[in-house]
N, C-alpha and C positions, 0 to 999 in steps of 0.2 A: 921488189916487194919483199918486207922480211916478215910482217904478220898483216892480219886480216880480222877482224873481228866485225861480228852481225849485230847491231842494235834492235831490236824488236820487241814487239807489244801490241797489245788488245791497239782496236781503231781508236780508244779513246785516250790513249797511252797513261792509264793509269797506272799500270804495273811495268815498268821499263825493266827490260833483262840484255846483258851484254854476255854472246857468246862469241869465245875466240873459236878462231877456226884453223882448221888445218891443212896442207895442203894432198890434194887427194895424191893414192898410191905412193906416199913417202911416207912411213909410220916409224914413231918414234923419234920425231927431230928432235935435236937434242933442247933440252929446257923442256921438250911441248907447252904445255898451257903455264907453266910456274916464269911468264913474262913479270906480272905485278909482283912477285916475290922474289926477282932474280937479283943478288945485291950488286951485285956488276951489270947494270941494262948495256952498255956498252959492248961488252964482252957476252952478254944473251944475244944480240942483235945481231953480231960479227957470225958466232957460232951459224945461228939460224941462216943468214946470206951464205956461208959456206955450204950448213946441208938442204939448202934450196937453188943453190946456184945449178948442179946438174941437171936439173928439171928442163921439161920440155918445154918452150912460151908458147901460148901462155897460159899459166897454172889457173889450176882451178883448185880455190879455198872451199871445204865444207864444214858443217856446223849441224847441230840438232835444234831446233826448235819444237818446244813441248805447251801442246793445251789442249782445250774439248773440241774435240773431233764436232767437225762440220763449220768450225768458229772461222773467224777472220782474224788473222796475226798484218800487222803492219811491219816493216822494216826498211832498213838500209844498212852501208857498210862502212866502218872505218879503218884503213888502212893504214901502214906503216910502211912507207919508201926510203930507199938510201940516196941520199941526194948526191948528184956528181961530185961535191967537195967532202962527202963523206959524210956529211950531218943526218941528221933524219928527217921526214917530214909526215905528218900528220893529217891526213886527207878524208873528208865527208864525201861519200858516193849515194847521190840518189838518182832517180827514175829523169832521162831525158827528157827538160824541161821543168825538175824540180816534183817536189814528191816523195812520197815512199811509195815503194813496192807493196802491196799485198798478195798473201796466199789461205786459203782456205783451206783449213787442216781436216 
């Protein structure tokens, strides 16, 4: 896993917010959140599987999600994996069985 990112929003997903995430107890990987901006993503990606490879499995990605207290946020996560031939793949994570998650802030 070389990023992680949280899709989230009201239950009616009118306002859709995409938070990257980070992997807990490793600060400061290198790029952190500057993935959309890195002009070498090859060379972001390499970096980042280098300072996550040490990591203990399996890591655990964290994120902020922000709204009114008491509300209900929907979400789910999409990932970024290094495929055995080296490429990348792009992966939709939701609730077993399909769904999103919800948490009441």
């Amino acid at each position: 896993m070389v990023s992680a990112r949280i899709v989230w929003g009201d239950p009616a997903w009118r306002a859709t917010n995409l938070s990257l995430m980070e992997a807990k107890g490793c600060a400061l990987l290198p790029g952190g959140a500057a993935e959309f901006f890195a002009a070498d993503r090859e060379a972001f990606f390499a970096a980042r599987e280098a300072a996550l490879s040490p990591l203990q499995v399996p890591r655990v990605f964290e994120a902020f999600v922000f709204g009114p207290s008491g509300r209900d946020v929907e979400y789910c996560f999409q990932t970024v994996a290094r495929r055995p031939d080296g490429g990348l793949e792009v992966r939709w994570r939701n609730r077993e069985g399909g769904g999103n998650w919800v948490v009441t802030l």
